[in-house]
BALOBA-1460 file (C-alpha; in Angstrom, 3 decimals):
// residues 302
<rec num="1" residu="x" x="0.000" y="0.000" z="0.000"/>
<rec num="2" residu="x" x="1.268" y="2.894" z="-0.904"/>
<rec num="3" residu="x" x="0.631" y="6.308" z="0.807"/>
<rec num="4" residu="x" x="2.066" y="10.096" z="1.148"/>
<rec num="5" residu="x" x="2.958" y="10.476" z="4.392"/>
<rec num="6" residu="x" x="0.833" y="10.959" z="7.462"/>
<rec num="7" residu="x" x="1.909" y="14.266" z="8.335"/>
<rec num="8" residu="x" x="0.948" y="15.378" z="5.089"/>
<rec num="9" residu="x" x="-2.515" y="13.996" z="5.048"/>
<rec num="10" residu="x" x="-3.232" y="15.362" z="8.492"/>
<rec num="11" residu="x" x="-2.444" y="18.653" z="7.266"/>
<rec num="12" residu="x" x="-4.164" y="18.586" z="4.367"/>
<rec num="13" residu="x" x="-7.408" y="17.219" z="6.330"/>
<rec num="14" residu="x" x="-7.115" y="19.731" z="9.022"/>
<rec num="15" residu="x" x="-6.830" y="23.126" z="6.628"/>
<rec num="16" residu="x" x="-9.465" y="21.339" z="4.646"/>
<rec num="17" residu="x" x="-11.208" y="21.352" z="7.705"/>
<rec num="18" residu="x" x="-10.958" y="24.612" z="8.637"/>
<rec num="19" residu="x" x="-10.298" y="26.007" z="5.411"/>
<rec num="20" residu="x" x="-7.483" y="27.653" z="6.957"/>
<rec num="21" residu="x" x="-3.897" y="26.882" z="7.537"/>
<rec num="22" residu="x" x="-3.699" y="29.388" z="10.983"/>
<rec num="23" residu="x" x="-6.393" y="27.558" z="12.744"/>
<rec num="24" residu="x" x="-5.267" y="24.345" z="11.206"/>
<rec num="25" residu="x" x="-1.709" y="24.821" z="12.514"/>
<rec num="26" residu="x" x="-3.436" y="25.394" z="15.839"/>
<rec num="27" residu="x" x="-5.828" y="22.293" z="16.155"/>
<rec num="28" residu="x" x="-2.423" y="20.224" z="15.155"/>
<rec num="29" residu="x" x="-0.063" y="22.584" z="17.513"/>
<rec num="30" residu="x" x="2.420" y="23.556" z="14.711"/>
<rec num="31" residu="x" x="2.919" y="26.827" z="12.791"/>
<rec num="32" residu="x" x="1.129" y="28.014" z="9.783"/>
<rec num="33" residu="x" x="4.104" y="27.518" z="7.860"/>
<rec num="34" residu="x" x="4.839" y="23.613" z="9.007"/>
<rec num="35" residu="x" x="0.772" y="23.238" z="7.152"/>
<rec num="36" residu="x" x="1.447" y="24.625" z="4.586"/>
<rec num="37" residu="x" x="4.812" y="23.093" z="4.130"/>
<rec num="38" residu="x" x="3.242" y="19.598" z="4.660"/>
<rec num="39" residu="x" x="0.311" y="20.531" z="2.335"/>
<rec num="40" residu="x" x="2.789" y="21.277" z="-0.555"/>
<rec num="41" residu="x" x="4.452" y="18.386" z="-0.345"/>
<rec num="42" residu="x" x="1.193" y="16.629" z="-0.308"/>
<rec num="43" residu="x" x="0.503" y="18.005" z="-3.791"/>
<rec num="44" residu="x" x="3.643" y="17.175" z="-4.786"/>
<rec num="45" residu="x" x="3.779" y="13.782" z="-4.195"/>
<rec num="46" residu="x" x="0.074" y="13.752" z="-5.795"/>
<rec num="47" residu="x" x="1.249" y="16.148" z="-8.819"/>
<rec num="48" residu="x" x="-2.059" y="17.624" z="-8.574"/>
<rec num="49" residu="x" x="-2.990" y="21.066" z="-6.662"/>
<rec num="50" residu="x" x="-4.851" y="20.869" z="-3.566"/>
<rec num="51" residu="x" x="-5.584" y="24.515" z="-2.435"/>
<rec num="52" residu="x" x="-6.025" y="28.124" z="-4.374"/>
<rec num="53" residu="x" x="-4.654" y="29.770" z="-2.209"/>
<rec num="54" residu="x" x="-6.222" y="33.439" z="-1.984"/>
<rec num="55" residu="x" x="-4.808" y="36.267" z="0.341"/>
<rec num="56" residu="x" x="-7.090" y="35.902" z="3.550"/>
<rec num="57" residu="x" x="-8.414" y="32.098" z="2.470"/>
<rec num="58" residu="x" x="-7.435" y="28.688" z="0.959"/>
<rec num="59" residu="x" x="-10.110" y="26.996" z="-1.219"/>
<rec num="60" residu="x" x="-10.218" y="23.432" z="-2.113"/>
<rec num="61" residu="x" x="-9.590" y="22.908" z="-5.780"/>
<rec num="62" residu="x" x="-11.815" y="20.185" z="-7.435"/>
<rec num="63" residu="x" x="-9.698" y="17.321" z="-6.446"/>
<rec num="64" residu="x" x="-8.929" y="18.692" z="-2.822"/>
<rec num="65" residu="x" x="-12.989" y="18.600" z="-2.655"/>
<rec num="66" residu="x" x="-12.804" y="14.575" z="-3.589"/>
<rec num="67" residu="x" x="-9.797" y="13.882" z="-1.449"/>
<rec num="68" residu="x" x="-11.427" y="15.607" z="1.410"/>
<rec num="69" residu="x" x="-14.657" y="13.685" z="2.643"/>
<rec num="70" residu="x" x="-12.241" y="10.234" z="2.420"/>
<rec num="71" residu="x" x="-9.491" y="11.785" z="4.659"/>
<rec num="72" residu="x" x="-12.509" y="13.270" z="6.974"/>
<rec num="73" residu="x" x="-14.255" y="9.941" z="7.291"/>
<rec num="74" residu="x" x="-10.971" y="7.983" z="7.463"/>
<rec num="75" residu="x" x="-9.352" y="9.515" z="10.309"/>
<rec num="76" residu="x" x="-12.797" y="9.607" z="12.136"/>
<rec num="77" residu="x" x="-12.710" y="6.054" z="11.750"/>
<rec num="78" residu="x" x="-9.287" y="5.501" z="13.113"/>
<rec num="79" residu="x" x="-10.215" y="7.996" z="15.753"/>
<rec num="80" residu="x" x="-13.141" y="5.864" z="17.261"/>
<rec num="81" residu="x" x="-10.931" y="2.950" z="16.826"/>
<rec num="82" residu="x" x="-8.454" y="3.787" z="19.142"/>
<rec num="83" residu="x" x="-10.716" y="4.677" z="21.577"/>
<rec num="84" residu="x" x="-12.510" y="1.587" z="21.805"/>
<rec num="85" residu="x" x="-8.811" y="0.065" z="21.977"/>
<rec num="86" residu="x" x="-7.993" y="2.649" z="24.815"/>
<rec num="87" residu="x" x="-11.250" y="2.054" z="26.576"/>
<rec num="88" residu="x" x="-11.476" y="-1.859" z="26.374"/>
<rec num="89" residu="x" x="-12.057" y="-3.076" z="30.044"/>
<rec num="90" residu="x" x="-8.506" y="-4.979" z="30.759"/>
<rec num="91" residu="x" x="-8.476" y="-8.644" z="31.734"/>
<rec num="92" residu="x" x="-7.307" y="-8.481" z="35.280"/>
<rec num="93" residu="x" x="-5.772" y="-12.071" z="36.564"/>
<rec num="94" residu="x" x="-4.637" y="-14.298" z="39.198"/>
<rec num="95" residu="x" x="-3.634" y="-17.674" z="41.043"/>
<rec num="96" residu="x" x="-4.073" y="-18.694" z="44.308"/>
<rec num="97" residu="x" x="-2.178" y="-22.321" z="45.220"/>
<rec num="98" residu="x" x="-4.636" y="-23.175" z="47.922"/>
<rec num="99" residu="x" x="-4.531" y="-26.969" z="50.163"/>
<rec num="100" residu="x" x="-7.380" y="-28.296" z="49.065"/>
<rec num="101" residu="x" x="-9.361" y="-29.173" z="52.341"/>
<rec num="102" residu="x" x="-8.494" y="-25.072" z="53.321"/>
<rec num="103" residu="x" x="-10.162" y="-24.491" z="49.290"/>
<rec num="104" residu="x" x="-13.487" y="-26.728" z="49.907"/>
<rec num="105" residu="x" x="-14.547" y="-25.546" z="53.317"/>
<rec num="106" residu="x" x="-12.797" y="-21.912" z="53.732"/>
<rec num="107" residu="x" x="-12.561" y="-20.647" z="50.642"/>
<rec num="108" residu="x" x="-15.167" y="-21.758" z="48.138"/>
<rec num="109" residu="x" x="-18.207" y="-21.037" z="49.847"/>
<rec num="110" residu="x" x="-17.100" y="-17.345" z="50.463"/>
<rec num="111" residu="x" x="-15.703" y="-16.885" z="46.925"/>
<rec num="112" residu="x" x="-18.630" y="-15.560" z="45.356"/>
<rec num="113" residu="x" x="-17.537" y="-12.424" z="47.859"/>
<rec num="114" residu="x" x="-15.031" y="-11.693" z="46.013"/>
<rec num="115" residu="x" x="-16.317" y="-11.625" z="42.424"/>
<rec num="116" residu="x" x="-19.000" y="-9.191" z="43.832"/>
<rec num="117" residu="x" x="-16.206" y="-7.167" z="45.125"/>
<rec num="118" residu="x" x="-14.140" y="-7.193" z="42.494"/>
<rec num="119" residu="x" x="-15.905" y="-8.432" z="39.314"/>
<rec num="120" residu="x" x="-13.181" y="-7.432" z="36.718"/>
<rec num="121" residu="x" x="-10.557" y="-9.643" z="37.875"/>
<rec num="122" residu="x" x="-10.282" y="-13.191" z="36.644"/>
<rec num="123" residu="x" x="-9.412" y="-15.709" z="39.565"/>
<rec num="124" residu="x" x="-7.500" y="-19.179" z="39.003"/>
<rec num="125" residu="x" x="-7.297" y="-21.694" z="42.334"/>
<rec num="126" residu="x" x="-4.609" y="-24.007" z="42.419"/>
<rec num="127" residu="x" x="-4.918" y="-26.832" z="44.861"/>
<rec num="128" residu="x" x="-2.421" y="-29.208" z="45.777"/>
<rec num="129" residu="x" x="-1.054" y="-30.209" z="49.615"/>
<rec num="130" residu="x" x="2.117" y="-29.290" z="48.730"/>
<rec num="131" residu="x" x="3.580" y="-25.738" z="48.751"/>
<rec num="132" residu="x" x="4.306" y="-24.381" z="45.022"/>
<rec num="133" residu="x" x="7.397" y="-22.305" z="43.896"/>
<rec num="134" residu="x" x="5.604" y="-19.017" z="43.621"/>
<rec num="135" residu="x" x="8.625" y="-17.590" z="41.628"/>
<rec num="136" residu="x" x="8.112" y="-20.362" z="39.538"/>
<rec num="137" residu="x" x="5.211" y="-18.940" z="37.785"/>
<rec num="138" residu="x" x="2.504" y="-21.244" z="38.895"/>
<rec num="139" residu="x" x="1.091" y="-18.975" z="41.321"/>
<rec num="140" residu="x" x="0.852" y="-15.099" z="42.077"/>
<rec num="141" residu="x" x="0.160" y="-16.497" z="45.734"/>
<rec num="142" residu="x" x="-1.000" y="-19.067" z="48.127"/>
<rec num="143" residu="x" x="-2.484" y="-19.382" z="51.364"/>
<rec num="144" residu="x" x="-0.139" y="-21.987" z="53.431"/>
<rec num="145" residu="x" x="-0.746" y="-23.665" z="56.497"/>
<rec num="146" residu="x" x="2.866" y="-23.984" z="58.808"/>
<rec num="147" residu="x" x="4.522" y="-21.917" z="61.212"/>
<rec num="148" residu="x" x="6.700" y="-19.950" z="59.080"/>
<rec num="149" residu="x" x="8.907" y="-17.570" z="57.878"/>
<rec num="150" residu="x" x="8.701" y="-17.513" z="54.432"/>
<rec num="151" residu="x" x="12.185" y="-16.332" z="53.168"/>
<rec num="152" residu="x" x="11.369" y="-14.221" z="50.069"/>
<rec num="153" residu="x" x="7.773" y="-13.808" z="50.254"/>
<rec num="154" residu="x" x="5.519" y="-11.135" z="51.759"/>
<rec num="155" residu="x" x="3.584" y="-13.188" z="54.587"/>
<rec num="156" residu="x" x="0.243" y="-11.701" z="56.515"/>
<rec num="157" residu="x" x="-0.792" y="-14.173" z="59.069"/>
<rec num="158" residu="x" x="-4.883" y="-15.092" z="58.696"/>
<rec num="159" residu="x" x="-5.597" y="-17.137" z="61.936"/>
<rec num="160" residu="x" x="-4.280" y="-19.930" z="64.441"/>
<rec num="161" residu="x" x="-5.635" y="-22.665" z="63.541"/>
<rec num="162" residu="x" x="-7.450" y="-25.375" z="66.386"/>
<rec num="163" residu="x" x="-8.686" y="-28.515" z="66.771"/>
<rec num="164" residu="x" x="-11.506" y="-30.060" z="68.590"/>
<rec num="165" residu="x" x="-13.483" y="-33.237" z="68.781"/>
<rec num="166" residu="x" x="-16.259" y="-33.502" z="66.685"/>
<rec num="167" residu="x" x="-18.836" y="-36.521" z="65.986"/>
<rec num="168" residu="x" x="-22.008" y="-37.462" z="64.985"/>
<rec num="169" residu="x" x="-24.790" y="-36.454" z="67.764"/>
<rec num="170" residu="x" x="-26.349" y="-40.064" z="67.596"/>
<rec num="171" residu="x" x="-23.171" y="-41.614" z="68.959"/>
<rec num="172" residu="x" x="-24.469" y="-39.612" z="72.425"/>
<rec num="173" residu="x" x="-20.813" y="-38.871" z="73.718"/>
<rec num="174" residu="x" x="-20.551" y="-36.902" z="76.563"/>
<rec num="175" residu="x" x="-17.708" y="-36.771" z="78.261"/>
<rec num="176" residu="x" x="-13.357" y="-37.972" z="77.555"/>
<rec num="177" residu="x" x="-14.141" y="-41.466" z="79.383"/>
<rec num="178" residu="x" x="-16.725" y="-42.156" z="76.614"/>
<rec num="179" residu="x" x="-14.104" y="-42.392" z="73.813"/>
<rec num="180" residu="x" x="-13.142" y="-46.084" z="75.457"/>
<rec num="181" residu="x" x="-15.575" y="-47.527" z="73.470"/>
<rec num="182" residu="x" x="-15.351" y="-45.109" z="70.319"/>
<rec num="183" residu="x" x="-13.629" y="-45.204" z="67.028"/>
<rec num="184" residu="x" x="-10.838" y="-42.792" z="66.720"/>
<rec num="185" residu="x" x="-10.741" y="-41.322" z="63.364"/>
<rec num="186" residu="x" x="-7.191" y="-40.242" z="61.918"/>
<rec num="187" residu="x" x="-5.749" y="-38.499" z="59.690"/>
<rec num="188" residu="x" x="-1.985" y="-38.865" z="57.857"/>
<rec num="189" residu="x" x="-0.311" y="-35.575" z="57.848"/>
<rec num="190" residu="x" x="2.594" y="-35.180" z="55.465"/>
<rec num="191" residu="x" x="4.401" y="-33.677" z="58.091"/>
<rec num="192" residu="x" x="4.275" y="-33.647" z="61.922"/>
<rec num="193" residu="x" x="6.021" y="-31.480" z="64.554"/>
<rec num="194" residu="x" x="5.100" y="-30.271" z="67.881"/>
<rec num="195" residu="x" x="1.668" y="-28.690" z="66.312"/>
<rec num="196" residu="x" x="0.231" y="-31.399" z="64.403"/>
<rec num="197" residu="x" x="-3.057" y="-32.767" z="66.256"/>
<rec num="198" residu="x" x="-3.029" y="-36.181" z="66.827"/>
<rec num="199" residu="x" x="-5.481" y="-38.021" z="69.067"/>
<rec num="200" residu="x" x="-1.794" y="-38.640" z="71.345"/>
<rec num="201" residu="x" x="-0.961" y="-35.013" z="71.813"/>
<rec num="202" residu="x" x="-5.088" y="-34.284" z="72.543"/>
<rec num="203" residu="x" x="-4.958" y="-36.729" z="74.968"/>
<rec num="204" residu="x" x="-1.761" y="-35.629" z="77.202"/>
<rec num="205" residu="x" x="-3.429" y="-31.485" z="76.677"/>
<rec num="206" residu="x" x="-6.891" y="-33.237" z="77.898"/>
<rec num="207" residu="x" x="-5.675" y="-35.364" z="80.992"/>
<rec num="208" residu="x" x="-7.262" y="-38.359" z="79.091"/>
<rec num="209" residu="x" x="-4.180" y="-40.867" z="77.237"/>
<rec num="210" residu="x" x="-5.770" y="-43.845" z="79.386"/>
<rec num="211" residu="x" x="-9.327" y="-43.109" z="78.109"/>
<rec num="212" residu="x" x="-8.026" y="-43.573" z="74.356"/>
<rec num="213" residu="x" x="-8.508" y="-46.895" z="72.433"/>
<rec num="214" residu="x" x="-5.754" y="-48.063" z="70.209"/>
<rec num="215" residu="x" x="-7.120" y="-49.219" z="67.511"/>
<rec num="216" residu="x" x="-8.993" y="-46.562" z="65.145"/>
<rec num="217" residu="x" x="-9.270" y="-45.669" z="61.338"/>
<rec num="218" residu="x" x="-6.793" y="-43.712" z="59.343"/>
<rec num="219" residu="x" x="-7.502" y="-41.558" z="56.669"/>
<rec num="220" residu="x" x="-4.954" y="-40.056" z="53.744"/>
<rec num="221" residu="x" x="-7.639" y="-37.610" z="52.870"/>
<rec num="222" residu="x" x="-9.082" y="-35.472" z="55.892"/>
<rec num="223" residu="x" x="-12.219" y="-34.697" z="53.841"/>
<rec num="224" residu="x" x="-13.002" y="-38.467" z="54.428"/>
<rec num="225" residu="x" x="-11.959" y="-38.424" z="57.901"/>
<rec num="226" residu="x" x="-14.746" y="-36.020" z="58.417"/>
<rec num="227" residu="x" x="-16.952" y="-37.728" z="56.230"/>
<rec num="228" residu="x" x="-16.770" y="-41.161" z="58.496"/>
<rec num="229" residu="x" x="-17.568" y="-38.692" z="61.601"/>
<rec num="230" residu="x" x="-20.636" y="-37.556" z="59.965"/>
<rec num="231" residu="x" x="-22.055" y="-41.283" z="59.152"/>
<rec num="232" residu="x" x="-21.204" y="-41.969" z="62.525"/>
<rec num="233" residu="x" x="-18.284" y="-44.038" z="62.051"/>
<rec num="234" residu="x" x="-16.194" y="-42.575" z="65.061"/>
<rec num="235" residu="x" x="-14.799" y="-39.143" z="66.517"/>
<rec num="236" residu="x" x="-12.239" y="-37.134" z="64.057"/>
<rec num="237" residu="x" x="-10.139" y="-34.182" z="65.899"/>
<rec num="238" residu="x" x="-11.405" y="-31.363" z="62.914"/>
<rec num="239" residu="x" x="-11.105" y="-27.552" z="62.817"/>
<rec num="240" residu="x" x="-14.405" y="-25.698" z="63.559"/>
<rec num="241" residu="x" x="-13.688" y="-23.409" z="61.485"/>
<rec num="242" residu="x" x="-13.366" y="-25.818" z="58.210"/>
<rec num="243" residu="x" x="-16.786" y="-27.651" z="59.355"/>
<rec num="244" residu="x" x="-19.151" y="-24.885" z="60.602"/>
<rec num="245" residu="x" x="-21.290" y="-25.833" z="58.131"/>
<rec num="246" residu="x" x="-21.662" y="-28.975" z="59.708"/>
<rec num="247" residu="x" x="-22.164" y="-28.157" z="63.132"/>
<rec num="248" residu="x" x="-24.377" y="-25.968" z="62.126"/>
<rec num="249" residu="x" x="-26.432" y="-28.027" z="60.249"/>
<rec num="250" residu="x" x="-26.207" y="-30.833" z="63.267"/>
<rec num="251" residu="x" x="-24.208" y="-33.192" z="61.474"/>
<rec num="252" residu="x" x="-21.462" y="-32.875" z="63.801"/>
<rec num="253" residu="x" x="-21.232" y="-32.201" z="67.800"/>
<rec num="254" residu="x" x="-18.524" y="-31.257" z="69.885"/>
<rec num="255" residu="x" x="-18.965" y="-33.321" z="72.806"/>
<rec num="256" residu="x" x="-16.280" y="-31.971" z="75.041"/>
<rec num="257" residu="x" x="-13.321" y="-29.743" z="75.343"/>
<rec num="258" residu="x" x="-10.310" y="-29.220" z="75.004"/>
<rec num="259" residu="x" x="-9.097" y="-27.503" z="71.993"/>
<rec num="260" residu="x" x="-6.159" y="-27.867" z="70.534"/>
<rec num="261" residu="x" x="-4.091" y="-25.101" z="68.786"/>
<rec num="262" residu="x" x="-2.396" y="-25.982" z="65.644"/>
<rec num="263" residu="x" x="0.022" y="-23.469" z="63.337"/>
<rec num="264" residu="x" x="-1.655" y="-20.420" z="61.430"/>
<rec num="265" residu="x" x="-2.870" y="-19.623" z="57.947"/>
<rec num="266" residu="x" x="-0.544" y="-17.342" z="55.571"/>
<rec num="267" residu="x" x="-1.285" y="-15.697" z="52.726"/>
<rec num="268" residu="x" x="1.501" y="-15.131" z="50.981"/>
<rec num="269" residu="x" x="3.140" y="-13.903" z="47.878"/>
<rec num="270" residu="x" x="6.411" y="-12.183" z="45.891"/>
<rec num="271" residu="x" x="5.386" y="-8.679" z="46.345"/>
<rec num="272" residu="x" x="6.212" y="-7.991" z="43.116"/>
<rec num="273" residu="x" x="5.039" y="-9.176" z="39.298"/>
<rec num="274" residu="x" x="2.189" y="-7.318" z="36.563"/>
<rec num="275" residu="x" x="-0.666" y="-8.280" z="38.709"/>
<rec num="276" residu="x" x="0.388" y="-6.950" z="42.094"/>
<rec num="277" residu="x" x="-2.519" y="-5.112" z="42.384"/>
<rec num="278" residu="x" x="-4.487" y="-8.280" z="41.871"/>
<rec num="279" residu="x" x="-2.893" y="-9.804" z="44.529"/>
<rec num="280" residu="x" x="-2.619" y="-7.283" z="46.949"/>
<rec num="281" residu="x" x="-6.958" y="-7.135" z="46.398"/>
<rec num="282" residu="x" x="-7.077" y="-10.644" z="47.247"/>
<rec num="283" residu="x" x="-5.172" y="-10.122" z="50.336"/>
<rec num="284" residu="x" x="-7.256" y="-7.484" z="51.809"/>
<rec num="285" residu="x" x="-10.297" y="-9.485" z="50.653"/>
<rec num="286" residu="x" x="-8.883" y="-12.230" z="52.622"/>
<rec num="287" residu="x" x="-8.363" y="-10.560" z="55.490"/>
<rec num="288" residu="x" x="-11.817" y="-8.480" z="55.772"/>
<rec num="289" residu="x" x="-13.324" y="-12.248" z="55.515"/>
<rec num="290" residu="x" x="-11.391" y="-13.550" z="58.429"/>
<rec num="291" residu="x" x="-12.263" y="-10.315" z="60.666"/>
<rec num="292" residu="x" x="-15.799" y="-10.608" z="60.078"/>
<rec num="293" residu="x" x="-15.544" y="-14.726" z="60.913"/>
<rec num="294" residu="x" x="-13.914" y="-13.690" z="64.008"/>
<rec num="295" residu="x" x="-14.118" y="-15.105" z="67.203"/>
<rec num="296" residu="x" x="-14.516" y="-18.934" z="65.495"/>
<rec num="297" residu="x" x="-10.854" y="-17.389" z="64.015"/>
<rec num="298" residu="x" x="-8.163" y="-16.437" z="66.177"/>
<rec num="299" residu="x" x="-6.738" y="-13.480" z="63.929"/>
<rec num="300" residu="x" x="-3.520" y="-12.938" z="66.684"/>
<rec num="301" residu="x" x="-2.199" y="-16.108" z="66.194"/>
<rec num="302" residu="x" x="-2.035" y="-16.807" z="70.029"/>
């Protein structure tokens, strides 16, 4: 395709325009001179004459009257073009790596939240039980479940988590002695320290080790694990947090104290990258949630 240059079109469309090369020059922000300049060298390269130039005014010729209307309706066009390009809404995205027991009974059932909150960005969930590379690429952040630091990362703690007992209310337990003749229901944590809550370390915090019977049910999945407590199967040690639903529904009961604290919630992330805004949303969304769940959260960490 070929064209005289721009410059010399604009001109030519703007003192068309106006039919005069002062006000032209001052719609474009050059001098009468620089249009006229531009507009000669647009007839020029045309070999045709644009203009008659007269000593107060500048008339189209015959062909400057059919070049005109084109140029007019041409850079219109481009002009509403590149405002619909400069106005298009921008696709505003994220991932969150997310365990996937903290996904299905924390975060899912509040997400809907957040895309009232913030309906132009696009989020992504990532779940897997084990912590992602998040300079990697294959999250912008992740909510992790340990007792920290996180070298590198930007860390705001969500709550402490706890555990309880919890059962189904037709087993009728009332009191530590009762779990002689129960079913403990386990669950295989990848990793255990001094935090993790096993039915031992309840025991010793509850005065009760001799009431505990050694045989039980284990679980890789803790999902199940709560599950079997619901059908009645035996008595899990589950965050009342993760099953509110459930205990408020009935489905599960706990029949005595105590609690036991486990490590806290992080969300975390690089503090840097394109969608840092995105991120940083997500983060204050998260934390707005966990204030207004508050006290079944412990936000201090204590």
């Amino acid at each position: 395709m070929s064209l005289p240059p721009l410059a010399t079109l604009r001109a030519f469309e703007a003192a068309a325009r106006h039919q005069s090369f002062k006000n032209a020059a001052s719609e474009l922000g050059v001098t009468p001179t620089a249009i006229s300049h531009q507009v000669r060298l647009l007839e020029e390269t045309l070999s045709v004459r644009l203009f008659d130039r007269k000593p107060r005014q500048v008339v189209l010729t015959d062909v400057g009257q059919e070049l005109y209307p084109v140029l007019r309706d041409g850079f219109a066009a481009f002009a509403k073009a590149v405002d619909r390009v400069r106005n298009r809404p921008v696709s505003r995205s994220m991932t969150v790596s997310v365990i996937p027991s903290f996904a299905a009974k924390w975060l899912l059932p509040r997400l809907s939240g957040f895309q009232a909150e913030y309906p132009d960005i696009n989020l992504r969930l990532h779940t897997s039980p084990e912590a992602v590379d998040l300079a990697g690429g294959v999250a912008d952040a992740a909510i992790r479940y340990g007792v920290g630091p996180y070298p590198g990362l930007v860390a705001h703690k969500m709550f402490r988590e706890k555990f309880v007992p919890l059962c189904s209310p037709a087993l009728g337990l009332k009191k530590p002695e009762d779990l002689r003749n129960a079913t403990l229901l386990h669950f295989d944590w990848l990793r255990r320290d001094d935090a993790t809550p096993t039915w031992q370390r309840w025991g010793q915090v509850a005065g009760a080790a001799d009431h505990l019977p050694s045989a039980g049910i284990s679980f890789s999945d803790d999902s199940h694990a709560i599950q079997a407590a619901i059908a009645g199967h035996g008595v899990v040690l589950a965050s009342p947090v993760m099953v509110r639903a459930e205990i408020d529904a009935g489905l599960l009961v706990m029949p005595f104290s105590p609690e036991i604290k486990g490590h806290c919630y992080h969300y975390v992330h690089t503090g840097r990258g394109d969608n840092l805004r995105e991120v940083e949303a997500f983060g204050e969304w998260i934390r707005s949630e966990v204030a207004s769940s508050a006290p079944l959260t412990e936000q201090s960490g204590d």
